[in-house]
Structure formats: structure tokens, C-alpha cells
PDB file of the backbone (N, CA, C, O) and the ligand in Angstrom, with CONECT records:
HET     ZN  A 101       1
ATOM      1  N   UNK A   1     287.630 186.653  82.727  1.00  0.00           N
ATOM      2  CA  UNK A   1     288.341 186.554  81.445  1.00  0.00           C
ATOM      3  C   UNK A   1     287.444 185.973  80.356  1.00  0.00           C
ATOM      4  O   UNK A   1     287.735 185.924  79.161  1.00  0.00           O
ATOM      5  N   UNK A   2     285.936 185.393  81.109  1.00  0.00           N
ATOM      6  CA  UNK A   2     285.363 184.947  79.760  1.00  0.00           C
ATOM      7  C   UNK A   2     284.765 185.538  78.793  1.00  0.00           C
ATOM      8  O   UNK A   2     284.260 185.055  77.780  1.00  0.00           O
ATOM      9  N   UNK A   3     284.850 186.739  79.186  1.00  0.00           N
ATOM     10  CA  UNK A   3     284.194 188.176  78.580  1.00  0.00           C
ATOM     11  C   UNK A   3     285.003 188.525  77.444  1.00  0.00           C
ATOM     12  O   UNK A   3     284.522 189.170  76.512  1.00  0.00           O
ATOM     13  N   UNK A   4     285.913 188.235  77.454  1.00  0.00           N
ATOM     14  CA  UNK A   4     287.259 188.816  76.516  1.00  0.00           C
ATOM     15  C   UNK A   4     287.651 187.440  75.405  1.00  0.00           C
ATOM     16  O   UNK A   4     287.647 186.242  75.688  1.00  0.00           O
ATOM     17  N   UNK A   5     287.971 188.088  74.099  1.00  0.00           N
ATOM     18  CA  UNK A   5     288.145 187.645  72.925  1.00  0.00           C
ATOM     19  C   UNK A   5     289.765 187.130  72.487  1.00  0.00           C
ATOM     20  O   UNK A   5     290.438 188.091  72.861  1.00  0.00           O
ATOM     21  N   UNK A   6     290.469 186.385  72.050  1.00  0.00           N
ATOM     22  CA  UNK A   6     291.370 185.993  72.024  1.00  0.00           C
ATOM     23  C   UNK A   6     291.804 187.175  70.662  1.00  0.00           C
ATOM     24  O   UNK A   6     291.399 187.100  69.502  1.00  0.00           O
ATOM     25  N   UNK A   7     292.844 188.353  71.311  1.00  0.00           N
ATOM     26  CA  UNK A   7     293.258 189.408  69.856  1.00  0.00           C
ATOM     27  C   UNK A   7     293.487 188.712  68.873  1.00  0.00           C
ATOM     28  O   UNK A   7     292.925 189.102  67.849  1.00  0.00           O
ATOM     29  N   UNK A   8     294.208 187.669  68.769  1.00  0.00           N
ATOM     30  CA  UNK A   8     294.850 186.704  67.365  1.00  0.00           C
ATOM     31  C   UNK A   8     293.879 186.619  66.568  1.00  0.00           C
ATOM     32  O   UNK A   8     293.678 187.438  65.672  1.00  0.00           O
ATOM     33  N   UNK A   9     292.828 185.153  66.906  1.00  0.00           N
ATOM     34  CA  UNK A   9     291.943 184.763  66.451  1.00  0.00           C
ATOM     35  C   UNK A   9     290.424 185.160  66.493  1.00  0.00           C
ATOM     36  O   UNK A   9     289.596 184.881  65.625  1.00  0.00           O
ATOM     37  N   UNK A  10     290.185 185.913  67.741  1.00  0.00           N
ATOM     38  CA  UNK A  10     288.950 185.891  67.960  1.00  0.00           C
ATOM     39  C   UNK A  10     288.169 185.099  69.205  1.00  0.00           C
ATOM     40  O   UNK A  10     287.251 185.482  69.930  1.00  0.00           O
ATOM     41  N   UNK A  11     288.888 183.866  69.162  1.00  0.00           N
ATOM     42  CA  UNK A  11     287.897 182.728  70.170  1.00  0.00           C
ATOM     43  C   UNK A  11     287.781 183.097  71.282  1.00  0.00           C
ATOM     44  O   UNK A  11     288.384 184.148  71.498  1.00  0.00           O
ATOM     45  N   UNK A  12     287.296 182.716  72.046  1.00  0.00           N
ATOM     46  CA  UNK A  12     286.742 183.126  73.530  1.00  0.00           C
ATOM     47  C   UNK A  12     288.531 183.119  74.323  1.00  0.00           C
ATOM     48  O   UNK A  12     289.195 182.088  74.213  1.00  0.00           O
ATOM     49  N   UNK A  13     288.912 183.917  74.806  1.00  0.00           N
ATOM     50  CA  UNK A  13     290.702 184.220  75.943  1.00  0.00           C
ATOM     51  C   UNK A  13     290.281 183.584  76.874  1.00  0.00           C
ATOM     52  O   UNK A  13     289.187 183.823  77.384  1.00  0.00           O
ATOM     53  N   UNK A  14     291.110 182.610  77.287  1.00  0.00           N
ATOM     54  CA  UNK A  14     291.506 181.856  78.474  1.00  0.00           C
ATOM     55  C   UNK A  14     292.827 182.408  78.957  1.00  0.00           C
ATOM     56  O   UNK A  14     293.397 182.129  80.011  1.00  0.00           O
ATOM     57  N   UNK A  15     293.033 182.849  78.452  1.00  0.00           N
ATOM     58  CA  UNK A  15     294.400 183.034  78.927  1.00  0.00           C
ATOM     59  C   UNK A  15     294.902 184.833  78.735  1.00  0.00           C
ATOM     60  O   UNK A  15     294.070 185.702  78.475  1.00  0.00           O
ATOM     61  N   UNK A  16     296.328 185.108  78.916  1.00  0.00           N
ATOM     62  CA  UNK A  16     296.563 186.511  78.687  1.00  0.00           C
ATOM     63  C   UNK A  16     297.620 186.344  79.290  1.00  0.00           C
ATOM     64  O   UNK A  16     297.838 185.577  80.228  1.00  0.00           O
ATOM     65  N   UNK A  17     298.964 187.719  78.294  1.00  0.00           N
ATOM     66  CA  UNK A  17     300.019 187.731  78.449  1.00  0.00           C
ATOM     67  C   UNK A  17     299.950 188.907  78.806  1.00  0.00           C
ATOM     68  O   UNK A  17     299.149 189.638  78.223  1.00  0.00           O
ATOM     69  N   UNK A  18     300.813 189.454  79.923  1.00  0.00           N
ATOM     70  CA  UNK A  18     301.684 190.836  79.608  1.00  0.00           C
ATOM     71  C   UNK A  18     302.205 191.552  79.120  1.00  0.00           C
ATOM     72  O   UNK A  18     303.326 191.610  79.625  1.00  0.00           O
ATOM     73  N   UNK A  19     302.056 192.478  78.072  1.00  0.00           N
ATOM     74  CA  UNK A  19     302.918 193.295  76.785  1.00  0.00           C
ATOM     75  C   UNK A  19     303.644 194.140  77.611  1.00  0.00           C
ATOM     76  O   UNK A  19     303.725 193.920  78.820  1.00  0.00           O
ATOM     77  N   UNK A  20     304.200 195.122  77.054  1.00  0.00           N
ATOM     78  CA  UNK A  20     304.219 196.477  77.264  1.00  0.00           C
ATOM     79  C   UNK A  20     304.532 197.041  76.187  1.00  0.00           C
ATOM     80  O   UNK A  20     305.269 196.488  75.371  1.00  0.00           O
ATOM     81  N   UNK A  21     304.054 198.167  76.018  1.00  0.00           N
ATOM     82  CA  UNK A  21     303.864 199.019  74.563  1.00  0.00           C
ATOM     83  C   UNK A  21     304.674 200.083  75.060  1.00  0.00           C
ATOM     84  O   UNK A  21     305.064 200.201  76.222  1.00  0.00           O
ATOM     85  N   UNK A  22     305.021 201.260  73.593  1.00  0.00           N
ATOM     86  CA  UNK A  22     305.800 202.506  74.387  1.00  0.00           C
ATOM     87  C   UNK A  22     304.779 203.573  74.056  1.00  0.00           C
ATOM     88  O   UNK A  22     303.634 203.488  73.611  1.00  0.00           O
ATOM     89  N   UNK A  23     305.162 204.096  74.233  1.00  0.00           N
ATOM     90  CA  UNK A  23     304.146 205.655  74.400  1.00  0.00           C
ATOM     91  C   UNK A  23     304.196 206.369  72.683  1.00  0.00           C
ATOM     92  O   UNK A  23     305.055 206.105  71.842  1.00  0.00           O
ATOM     93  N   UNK A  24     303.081 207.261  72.518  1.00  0.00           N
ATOM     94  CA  UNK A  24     303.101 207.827  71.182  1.00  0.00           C
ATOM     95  C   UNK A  24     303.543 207.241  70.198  1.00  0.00           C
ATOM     96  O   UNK A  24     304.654 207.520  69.748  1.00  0.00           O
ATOM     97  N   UNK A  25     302.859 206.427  69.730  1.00  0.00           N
ATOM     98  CA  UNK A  25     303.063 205.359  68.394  1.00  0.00           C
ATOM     99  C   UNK A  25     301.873 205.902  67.606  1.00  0.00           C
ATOM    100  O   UNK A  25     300.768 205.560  68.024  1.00  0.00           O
ATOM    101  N   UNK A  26     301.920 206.663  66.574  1.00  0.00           N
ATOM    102  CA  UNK A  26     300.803 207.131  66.094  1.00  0.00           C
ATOM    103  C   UNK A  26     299.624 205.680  65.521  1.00  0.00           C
ATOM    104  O   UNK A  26     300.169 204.588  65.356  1.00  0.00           O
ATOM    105  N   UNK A  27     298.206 205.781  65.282  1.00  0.00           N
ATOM    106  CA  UNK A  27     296.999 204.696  65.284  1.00  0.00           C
ATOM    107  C   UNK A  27     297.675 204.189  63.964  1.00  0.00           C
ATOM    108  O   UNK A  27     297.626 202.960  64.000  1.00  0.00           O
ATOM    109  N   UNK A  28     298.044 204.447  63.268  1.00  0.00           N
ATOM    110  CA  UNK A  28     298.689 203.734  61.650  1.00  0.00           C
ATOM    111  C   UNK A  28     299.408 203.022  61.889  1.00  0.00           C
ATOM    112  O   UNK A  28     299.424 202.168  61.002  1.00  0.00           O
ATOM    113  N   UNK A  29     300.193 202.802  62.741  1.00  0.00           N
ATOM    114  CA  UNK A  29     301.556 201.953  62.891  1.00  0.00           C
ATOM    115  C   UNK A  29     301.242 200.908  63.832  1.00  0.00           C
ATOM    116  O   UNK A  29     300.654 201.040  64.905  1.00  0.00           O
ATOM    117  N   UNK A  30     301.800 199.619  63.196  1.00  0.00           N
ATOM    118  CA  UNK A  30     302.060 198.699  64.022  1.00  0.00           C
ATOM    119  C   UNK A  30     302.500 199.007  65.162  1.00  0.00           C
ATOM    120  O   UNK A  30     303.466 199.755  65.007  1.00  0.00           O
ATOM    121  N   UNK A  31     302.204 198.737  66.677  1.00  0.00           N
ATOM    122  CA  UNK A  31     303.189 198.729  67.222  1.00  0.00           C
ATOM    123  C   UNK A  31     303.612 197.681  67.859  1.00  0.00           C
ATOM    124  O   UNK A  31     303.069 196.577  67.849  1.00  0.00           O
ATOM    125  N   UNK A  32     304.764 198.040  68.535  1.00  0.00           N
ATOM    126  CA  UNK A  32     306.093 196.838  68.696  1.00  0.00           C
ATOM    127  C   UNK A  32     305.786 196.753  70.129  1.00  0.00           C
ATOM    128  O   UNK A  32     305.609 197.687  70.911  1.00  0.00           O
ATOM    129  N   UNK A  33     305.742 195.256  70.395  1.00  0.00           N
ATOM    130  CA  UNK A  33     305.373 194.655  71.636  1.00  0.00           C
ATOM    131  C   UNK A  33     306.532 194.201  72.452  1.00  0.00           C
ATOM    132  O   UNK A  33     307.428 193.551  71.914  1.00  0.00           O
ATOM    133  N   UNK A  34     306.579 194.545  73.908  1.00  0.00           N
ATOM    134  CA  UNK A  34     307.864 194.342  74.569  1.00  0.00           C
ATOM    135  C   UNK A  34     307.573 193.748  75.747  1.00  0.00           C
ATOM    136  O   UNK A  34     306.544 194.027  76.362  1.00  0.00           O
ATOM    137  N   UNK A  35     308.453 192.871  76.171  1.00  0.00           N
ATOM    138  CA  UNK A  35     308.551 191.591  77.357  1.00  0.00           C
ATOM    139  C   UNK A  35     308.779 192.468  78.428  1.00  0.00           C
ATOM    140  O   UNK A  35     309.917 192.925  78.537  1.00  0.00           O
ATOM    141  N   UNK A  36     307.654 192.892  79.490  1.00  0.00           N
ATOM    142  CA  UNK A  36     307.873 193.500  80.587  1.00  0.00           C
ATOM    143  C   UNK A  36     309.167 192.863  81.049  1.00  0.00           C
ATOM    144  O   UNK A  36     309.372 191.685  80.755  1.00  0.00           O
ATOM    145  N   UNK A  37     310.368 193.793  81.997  1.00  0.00           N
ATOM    146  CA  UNK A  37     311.290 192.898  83.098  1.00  0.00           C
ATOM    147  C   UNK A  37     310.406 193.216  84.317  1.00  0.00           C
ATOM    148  O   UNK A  37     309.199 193.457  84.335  1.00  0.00           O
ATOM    149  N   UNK A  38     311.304 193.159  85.351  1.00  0.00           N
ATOM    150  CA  UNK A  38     310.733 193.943  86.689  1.00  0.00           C
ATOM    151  C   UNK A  38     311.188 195.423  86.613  1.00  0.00           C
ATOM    152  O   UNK A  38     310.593 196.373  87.123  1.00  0.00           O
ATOM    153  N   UNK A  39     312.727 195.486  85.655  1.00  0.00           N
ATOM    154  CA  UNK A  39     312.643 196.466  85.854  1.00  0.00           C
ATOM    155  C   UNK A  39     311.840 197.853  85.166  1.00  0.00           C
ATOM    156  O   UNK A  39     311.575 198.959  85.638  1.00  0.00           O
ATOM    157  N   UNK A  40     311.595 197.222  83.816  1.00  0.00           N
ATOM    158  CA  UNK A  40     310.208 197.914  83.035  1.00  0.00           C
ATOM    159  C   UNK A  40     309.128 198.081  83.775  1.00  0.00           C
ATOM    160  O   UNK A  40     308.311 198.930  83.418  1.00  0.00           O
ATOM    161  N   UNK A  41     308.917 197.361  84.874  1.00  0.00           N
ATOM    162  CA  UNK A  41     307.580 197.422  85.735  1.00  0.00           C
ATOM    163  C   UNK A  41     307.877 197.943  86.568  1.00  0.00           C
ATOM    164  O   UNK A  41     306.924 198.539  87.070  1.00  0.00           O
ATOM    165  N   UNK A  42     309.089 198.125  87.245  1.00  0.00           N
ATOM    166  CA  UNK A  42     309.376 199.129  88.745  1.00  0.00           C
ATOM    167  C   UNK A  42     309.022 200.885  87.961  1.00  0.00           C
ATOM    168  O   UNK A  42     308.433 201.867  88.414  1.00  0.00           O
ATOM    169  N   UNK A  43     309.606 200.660  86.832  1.00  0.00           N
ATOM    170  CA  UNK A  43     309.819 202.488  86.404  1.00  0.00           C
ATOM    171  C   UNK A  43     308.481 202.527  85.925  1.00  0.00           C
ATOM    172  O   UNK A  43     308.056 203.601  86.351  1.00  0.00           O
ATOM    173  N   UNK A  44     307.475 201.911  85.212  1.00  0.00           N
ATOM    174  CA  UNK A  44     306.414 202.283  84.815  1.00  0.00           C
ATOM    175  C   UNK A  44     305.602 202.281  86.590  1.00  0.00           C
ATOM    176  O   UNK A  44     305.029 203.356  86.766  1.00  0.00           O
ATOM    177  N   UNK A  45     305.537 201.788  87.224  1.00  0.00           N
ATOM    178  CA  UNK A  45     305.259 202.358  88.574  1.00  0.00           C
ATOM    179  C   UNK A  45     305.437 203.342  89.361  1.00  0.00           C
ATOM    180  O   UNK A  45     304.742 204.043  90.097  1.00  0.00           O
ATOM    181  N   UNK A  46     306.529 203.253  89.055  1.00  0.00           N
ATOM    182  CA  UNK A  46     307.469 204.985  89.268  1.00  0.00           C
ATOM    183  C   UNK A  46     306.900 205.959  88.821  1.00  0.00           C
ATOM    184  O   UNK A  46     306.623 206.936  89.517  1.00  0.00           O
ATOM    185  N   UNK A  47     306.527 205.818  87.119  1.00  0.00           N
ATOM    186  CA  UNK A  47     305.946 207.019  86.623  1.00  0.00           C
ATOM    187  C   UNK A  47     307.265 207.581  86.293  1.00  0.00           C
ATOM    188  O   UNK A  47     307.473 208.710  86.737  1.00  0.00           O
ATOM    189  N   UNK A  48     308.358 206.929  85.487  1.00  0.00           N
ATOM    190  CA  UNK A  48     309.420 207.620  85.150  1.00  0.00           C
ATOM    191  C   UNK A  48     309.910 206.262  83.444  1.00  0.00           C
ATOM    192  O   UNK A  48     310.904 206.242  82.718  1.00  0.00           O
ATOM    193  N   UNK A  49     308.626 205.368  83.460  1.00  0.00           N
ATOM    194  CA  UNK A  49     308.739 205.089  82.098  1.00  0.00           C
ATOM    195  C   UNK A  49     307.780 205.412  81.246  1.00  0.00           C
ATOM    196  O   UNK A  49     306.702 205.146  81.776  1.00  0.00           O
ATOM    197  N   UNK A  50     307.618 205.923  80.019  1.00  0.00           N
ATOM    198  CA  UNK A  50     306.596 206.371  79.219  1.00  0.00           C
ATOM    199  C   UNK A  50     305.804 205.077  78.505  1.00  0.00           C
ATOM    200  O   UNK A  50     304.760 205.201  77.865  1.00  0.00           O
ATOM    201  N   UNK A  51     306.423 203.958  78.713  1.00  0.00           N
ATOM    202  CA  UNK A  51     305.554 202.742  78.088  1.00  0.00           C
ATOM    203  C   UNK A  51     304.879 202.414  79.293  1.00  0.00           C
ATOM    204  O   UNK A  51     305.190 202.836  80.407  1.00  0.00           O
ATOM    205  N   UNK A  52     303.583 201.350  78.921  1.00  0.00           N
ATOM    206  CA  UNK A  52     302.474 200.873  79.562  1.00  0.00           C
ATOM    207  C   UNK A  52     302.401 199.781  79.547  1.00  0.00           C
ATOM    208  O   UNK A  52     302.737 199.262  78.482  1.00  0.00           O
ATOM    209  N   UNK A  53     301.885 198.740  80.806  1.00  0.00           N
ATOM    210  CA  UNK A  53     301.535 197.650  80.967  1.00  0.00           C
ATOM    211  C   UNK A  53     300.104 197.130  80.165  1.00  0.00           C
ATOM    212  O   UNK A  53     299.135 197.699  80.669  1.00  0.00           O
ATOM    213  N   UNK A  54     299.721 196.213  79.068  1.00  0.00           N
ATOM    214  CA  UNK A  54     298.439 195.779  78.718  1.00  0.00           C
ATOM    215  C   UNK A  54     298.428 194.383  78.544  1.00  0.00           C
ATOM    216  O   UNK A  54     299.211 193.685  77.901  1.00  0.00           O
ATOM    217  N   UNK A  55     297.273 194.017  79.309  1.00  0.00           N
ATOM    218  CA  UNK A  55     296.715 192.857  79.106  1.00  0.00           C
ATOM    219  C   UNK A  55     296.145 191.751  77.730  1.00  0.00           C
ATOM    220  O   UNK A  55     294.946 191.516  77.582  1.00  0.00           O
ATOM    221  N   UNK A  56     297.227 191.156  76.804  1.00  0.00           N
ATOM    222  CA  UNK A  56     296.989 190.352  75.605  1.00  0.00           C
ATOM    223  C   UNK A  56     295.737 189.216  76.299  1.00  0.00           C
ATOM    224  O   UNK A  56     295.768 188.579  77.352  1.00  0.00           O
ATOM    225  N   UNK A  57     294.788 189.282  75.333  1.00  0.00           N
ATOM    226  CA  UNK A  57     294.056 187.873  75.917  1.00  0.00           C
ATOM    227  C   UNK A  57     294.107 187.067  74.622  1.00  0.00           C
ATOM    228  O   UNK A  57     293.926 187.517  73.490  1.00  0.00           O
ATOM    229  N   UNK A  58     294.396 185.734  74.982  1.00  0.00           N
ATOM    230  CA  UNK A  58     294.623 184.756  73.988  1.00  0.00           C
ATOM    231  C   UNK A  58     293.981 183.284  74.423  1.00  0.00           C
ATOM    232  O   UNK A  58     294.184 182.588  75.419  1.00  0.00           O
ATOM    233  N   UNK A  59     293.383 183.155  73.618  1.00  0.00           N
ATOM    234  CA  UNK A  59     292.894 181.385  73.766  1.00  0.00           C
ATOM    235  C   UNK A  59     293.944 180.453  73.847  1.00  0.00           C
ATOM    236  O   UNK A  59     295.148 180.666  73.702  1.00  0.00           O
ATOM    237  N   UNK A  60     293.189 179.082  74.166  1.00  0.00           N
ATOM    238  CA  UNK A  60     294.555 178.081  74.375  1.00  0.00           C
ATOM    239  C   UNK A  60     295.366 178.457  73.180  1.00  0.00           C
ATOM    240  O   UNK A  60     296.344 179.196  73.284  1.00  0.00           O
ATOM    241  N   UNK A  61     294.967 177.953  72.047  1.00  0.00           N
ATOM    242  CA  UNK A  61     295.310 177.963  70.972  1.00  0.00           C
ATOM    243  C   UNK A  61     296.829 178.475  70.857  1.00  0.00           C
ATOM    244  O   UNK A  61     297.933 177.938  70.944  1.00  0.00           O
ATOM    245  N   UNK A  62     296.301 179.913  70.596  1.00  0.00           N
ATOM    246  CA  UNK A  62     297.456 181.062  70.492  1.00  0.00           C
ATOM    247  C   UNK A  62     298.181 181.019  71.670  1.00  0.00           C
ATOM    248  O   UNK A  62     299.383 180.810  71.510  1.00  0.00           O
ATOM    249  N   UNK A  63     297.768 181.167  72.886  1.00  0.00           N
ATOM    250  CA  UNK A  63     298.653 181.111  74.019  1.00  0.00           C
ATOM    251  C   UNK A  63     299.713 179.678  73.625  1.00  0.00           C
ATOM    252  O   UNK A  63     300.853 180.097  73.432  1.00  0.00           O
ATOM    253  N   UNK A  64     299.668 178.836  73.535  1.00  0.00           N
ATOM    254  CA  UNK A  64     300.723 177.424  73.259  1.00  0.00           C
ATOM    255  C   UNK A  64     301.240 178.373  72.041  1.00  0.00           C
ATOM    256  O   UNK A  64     302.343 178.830  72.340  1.00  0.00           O
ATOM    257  N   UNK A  65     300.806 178.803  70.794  1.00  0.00           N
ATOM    258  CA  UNK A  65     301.544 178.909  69.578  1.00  0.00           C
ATOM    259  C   UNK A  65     302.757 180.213  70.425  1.00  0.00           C
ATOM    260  O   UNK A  65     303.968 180.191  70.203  1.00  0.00           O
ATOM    261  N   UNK A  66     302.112 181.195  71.327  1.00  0.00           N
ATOM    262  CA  UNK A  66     303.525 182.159  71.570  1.00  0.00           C
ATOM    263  C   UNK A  66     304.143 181.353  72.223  1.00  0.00           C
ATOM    264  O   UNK A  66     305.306 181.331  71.821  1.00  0.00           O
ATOM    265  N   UNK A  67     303.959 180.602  73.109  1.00  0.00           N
ATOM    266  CA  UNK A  67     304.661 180.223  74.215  1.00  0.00           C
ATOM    267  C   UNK A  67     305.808 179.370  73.451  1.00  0.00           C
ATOM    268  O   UNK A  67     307.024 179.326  73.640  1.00  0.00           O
ATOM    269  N   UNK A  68     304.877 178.635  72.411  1.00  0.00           N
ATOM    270  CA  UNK A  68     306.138 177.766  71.500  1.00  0.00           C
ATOM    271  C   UNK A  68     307.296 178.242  70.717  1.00  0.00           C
ATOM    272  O   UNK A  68     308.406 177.746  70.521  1.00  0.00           O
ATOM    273  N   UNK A  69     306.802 179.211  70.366  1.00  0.00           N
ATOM    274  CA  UNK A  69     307.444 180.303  69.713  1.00  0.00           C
ATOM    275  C   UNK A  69     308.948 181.308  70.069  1.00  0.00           C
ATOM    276  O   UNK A  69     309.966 181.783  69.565  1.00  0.00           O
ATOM    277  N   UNK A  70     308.108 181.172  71.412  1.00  0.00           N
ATOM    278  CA  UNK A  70     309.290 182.376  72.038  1.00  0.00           C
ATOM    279  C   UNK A  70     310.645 181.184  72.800  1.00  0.00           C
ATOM    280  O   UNK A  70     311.826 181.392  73.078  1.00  0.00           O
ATOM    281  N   UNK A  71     309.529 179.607  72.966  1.00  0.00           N
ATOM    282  CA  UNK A  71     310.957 178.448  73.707  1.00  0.00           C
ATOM    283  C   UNK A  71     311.655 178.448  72.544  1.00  0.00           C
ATOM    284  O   UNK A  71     312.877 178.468  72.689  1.00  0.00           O
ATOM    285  N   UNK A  72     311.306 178.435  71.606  1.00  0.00           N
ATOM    286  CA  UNK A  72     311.738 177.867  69.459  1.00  0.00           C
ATOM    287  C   UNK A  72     312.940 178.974  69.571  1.00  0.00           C
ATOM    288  O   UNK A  72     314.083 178.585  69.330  1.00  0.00           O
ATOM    289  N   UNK A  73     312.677 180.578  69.994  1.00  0.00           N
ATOM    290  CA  UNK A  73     313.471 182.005  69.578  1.00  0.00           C
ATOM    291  C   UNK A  73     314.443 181.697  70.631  1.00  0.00           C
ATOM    292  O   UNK A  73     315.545 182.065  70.224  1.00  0.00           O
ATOM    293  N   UNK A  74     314.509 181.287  71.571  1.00  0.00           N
ATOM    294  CA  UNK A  74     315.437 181.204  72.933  1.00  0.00           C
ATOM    295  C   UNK A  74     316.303 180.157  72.402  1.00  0.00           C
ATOM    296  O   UNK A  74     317.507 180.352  72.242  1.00  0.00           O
ATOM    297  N   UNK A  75     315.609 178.821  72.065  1.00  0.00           N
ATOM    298  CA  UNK A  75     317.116 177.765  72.121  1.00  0.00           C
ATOM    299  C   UNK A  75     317.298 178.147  70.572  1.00  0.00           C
ATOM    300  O   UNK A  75     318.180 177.344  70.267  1.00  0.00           O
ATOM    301  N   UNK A  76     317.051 178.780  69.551  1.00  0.00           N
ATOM    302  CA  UNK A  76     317.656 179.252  68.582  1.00  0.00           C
ATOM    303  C   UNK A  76     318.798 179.987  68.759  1.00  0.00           C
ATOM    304  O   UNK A  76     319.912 179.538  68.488  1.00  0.00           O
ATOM    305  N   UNK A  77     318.609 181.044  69.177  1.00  0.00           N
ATOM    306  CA  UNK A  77     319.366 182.365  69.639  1.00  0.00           C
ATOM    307  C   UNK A  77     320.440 181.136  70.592  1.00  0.00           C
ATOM    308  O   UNK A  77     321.286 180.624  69.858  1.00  0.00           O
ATOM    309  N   UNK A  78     320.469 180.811  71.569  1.00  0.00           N
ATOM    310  CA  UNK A  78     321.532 179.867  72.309  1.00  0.00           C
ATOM    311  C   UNK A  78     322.139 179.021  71.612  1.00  0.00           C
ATOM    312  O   UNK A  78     323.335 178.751  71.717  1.00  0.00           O
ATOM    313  N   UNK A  79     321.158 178.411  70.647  1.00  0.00           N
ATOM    314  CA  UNK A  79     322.241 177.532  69.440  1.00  0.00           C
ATOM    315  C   UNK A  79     322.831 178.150  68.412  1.00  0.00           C
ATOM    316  O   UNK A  79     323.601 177.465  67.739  1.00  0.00           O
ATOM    317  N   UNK A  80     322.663 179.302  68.109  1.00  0.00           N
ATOM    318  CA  UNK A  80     323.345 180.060  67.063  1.00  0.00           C
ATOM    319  C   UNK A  80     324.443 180.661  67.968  1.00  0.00           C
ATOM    320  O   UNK A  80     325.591 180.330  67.672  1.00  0.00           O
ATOM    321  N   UNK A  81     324.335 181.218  68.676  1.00  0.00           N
ATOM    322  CA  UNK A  81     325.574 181.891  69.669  1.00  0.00           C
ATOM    323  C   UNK A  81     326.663 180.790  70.737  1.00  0.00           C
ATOM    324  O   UNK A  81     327.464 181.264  71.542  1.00  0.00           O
ATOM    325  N   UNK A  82     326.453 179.188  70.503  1.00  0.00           N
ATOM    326  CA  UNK A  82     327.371 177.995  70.724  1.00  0.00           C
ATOM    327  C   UNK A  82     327.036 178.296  72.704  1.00  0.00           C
ATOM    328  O   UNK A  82     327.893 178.205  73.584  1.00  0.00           O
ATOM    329  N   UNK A  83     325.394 178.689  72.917  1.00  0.00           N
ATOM    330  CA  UNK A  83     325.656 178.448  74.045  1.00  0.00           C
ATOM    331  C   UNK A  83     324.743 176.876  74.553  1.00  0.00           C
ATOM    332  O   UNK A  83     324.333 176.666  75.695  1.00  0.00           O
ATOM    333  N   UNK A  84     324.620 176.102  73.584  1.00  0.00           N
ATOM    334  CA  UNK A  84     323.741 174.995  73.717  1.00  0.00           C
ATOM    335  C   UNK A  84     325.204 174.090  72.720  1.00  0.00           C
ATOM    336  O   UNK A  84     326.136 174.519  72.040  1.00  0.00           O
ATOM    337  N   UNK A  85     324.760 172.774  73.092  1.00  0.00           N
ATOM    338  CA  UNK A  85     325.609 172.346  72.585  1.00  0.00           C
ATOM    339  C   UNK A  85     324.853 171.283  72.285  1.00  0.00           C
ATOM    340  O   UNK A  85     324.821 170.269  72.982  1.00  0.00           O
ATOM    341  N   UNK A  86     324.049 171.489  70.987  1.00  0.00           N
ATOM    342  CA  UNK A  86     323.284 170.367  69.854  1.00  0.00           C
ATOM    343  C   UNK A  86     323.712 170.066  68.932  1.00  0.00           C
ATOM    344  O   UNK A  86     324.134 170.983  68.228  1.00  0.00           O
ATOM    345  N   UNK A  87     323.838 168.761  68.452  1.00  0.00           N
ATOM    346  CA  UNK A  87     325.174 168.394  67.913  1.00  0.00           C
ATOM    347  C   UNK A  87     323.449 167.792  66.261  1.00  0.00           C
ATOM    348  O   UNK A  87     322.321 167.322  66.413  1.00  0.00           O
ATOM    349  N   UNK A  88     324.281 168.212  64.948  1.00  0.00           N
ATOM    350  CA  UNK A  88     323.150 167.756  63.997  1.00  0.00           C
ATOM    351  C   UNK A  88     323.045 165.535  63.989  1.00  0.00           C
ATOM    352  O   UNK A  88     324.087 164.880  63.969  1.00  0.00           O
ATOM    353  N   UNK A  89     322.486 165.263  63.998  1.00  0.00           N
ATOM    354  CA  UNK A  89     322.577 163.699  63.923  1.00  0.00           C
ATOM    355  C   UNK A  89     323.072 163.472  62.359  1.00  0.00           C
ATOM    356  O   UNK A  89     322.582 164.001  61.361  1.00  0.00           O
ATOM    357  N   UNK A  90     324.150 162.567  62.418  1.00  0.00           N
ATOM    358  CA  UNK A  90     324.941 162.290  61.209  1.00  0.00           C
ATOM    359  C   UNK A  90     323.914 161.630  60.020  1.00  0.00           C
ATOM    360  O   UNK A  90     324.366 161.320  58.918  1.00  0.00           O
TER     361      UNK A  90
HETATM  362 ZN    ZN A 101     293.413 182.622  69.455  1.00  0.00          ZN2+
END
């Protein structure tokens, strides 16, 4: 992995996430990055899903900033939908 560049920033990847991308996204377009399940990974094994498994490499750095990111999007999403029960301090 020391061979490989952190996509974000650049710095040397220690680290690396799992994407999965979908198929035919023409080179102009952003494309939209998706949280393998198992079951995204059983059918792309299968050969009966058209998206692909790729390897993100990310330095510490960035690796903590998604990781923070996506705990930040989870107890958001749970506190907006009353499945956390955080009360604001008076
Ligand atoms: Zn980085």
C-alpha cells in the first residue's frame, strides 16, 4: 500500500476503503460512490451486478475525516428520525 497515493489529498495511503461504483457512468461525470453490503458483493461475484468493487486509498488523515463523517451522517440521520434520544442541554 506504500506505493499508492491518498485520492483526496495526495499523501502517501495507509489505508483504503471499499467503494463500489455502477457501471457506464460516462468520464465527465462525477461518479456516485456506494457502501458495498454483502449483498452488493455476493451479486457482483455472481456476475449478475453491473457495479464494481474498487479500492479508495486514503492516508490517516482522510481515512479519520470519512470515518468521522459517515459516525456524524449515522447519529444524525438516528437523531433526526427520534431513534436516539439526545436531549439539547438547557
Ligand atoms: Zn489524504
Amino acid at each position: 500500500m506504500n506505493d499508492k497515493v491518498c485520492d483526496c489529498c495526495g499523501k502517501a495511503a495507509v489505508n483504503s476503503i471499499q467503494i463500489m461504483t455502477g457501471a457506464n457512468v460516462p468520464l465527465n461525470k462525477t461518479r456516485r460512490n456506494y457502501l458495498p453490503s454483502l449483498t452488493n458483493r455476493n451479486a457482483i461475484d455472481e456476475g449478475v451486478s453491473p457495479g464494481r468493487l474498487e479500492e479508495l486509498p486514503l492516508c490517516a488523515s482522510c481515512m479519520r475525516t470519512v470515518e468521522d463523517n459517515f459516525r456524524a451522517t449515522i447519529l444524525y440521520l438516528k437523531s433526526e428520525n427520534e431513534r436516539l434520544n439526545i436531549q439539547e442541554a438547557g
